[in-house]
Backbone as ProteinMPNN parsed JSONL, in Angstrom:
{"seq_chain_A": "XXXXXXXXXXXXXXXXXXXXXXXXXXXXXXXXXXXXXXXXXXXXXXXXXXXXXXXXXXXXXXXXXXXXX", "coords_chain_A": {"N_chain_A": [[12.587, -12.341, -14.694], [11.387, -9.849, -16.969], [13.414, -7.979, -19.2], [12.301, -5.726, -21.055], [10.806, -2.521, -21.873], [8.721, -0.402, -19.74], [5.093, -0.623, -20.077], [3.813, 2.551, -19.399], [1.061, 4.18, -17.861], [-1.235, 6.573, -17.932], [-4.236, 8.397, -16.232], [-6.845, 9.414, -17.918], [-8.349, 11.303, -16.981], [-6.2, 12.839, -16.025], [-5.978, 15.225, -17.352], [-3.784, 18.654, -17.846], [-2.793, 19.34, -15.076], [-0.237, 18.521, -13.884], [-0.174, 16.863, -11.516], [-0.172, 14.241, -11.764], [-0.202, 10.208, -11.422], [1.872, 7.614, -13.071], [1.028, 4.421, -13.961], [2.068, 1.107, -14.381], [1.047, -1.53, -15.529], [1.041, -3.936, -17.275], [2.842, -6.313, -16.551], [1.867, -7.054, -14.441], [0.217, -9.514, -13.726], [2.284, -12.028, -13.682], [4.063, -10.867, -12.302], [3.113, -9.768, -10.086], [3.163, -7.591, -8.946], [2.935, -3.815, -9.352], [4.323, -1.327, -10.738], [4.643, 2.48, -10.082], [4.614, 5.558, -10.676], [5.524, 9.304, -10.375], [4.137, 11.133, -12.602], [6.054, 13.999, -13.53], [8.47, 12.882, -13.147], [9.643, 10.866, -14.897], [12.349, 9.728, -14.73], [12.727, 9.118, -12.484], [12.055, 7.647, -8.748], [10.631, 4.588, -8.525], [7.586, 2.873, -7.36], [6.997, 0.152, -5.901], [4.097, -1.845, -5.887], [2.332, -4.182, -4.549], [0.172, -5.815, -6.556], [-2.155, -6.908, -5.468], [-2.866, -4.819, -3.287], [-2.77, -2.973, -4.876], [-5.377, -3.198, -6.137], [-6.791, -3.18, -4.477], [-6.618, 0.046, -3.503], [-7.486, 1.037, -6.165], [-10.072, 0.154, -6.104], [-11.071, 1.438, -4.026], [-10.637, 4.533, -3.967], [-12.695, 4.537, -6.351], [-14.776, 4.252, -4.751], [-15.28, 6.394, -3.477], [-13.42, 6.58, -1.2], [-11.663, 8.319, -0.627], [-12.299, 10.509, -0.551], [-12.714, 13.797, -2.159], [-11.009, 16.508, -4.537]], "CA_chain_A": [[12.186, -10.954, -14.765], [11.915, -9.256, -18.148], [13.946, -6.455, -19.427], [11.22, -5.025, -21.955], [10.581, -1.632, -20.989], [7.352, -0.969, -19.458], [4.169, 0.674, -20.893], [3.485, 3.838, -18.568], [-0.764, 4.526, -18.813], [-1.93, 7.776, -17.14], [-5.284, 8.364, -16.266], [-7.657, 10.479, -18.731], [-9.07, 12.491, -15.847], [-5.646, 13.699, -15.14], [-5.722, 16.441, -17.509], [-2.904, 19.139, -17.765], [-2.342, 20.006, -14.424], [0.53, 18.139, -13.761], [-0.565, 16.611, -10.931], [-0.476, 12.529, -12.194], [0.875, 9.041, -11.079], [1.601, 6.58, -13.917], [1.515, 3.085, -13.39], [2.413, 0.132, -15.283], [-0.2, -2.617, -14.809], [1.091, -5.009, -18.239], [3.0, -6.939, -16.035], [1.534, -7.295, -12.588], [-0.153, -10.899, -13.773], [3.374, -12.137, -13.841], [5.293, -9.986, -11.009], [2.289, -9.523, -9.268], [3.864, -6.029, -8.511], [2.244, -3.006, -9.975], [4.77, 0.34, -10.859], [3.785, 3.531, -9.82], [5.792, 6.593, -10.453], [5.167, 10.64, -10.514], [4.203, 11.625, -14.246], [6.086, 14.621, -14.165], [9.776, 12.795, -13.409], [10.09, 9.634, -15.263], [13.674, 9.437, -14.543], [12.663, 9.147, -10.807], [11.78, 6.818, -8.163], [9.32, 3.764, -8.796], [7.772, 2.766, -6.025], [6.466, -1.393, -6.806], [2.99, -2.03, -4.917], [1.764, -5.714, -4.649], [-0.901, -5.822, -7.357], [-3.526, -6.993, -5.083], [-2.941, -3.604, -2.8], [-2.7, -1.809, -6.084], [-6.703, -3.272, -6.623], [-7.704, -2.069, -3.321], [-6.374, 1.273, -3.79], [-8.156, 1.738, -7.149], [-11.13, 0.451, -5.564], [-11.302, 2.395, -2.853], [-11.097, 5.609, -5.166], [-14.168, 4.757, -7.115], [-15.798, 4.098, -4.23], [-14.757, 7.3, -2.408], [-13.306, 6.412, 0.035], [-10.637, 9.33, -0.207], [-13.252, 12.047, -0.567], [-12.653, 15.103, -3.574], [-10.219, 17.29, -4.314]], "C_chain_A": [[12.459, -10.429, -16.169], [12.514, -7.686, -18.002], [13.168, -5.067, -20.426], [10.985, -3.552, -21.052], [8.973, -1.514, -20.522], [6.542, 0.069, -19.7], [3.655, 1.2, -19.961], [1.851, 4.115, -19.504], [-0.482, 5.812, -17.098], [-3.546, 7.73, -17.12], [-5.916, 9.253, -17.305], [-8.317, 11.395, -18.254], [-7.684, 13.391, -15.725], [-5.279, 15.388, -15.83], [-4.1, 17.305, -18.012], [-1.994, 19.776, -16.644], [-1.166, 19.423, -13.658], [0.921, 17.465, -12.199], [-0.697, 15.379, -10.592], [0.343, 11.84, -11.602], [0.567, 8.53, -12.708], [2.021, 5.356, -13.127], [1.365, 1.943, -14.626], [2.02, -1.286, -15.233], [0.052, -4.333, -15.983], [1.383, -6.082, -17.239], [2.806, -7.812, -14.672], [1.048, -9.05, -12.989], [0.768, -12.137, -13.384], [4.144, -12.509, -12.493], [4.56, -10.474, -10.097], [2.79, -8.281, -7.878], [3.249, -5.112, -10.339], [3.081, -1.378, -10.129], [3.894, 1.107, -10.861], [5.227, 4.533, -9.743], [5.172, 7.939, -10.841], [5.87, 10.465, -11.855], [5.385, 12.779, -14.584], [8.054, 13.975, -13.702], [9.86, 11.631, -13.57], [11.332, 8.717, -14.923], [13.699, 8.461, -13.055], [12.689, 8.542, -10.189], [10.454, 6.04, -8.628], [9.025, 3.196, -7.883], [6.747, 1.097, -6.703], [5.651, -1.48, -5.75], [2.67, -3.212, -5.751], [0.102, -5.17, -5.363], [-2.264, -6.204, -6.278], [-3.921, -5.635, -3.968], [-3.398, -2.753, -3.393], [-4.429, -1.854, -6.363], [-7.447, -2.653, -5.851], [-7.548, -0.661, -3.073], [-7.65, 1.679, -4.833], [-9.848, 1.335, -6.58], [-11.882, 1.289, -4.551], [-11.5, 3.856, -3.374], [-12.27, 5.556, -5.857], [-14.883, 4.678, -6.004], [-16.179, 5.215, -3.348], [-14.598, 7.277, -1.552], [-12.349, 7.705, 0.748], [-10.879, 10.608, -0.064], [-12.831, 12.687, -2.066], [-11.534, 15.787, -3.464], [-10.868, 18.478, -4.913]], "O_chain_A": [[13.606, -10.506, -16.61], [12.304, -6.734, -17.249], [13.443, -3.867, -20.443], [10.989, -3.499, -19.823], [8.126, -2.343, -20.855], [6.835, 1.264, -19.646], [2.855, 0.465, -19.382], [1.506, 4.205, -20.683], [0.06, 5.827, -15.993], [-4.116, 7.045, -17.969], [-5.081, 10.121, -17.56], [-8.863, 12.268, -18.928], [-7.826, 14.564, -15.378], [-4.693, 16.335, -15.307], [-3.26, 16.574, -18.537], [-0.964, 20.427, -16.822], [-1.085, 19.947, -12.547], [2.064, 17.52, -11.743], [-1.168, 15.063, -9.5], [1.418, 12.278, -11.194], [-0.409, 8.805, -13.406], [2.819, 5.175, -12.207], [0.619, 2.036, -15.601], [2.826, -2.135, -14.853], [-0.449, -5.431, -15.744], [0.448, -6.823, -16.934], [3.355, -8.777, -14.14], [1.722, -9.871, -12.368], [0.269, -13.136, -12.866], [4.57, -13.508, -11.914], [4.928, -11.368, -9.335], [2.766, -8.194, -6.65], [3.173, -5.414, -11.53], [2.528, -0.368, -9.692], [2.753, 0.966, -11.3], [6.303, 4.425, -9.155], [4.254, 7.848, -11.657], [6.971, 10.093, -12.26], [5.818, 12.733, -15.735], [8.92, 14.788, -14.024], [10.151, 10.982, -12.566], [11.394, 7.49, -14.849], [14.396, 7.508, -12.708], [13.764, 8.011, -10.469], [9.435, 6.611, -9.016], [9.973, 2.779, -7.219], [6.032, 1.057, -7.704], [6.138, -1.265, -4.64], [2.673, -3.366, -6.972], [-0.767, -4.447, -4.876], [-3.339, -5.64, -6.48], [-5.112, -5.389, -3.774], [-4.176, -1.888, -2.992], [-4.95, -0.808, -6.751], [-8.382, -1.887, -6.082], [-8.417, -0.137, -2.377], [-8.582, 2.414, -4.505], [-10.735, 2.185, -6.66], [-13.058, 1.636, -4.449], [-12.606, 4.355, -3.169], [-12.905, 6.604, -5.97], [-15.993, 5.158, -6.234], [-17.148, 5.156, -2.59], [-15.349, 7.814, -0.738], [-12.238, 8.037, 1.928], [-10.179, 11.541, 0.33], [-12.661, 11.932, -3.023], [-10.954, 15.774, -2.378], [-10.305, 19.573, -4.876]]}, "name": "protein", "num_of_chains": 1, "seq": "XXXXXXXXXXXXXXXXXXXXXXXXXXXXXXXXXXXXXXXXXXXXXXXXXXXXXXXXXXXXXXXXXXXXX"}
């Protein structure tokens, strides 16, 4: 397991409204675990989703599966 810290990406949709997950996708190839943590408390809880969950999630979003907000 490395100790490197890990590069936090936000989305570009998410704007200012403080509203974001980040997740940390460098290493999933690896882990094959995908961080996910609320943007607005870094400090916080990380919650580790199995990278291939993590694909069907993001697919499922483009595809709308979750509807609009």
């Amino acid at each position: 397991m490395t100790t490197e810290p890990l590069n936090w990406i936000k989305s570009s949709y998410s704007g200012g409204g403080g509203q974001c997950i980040e997740w940390a996708p460098s290493n999933a190839s690896d882990t094959g675990i995908v961080p996910v943590r609320d943007s607005k408390h870094v400090r916080g809880p990380v919650l580790n989703v199995p990278a291939g969950a993590f694909a069907s999630f993001v697919a499922g979003v483009k595809a709308g599966e979750f509807g609009t907000v």
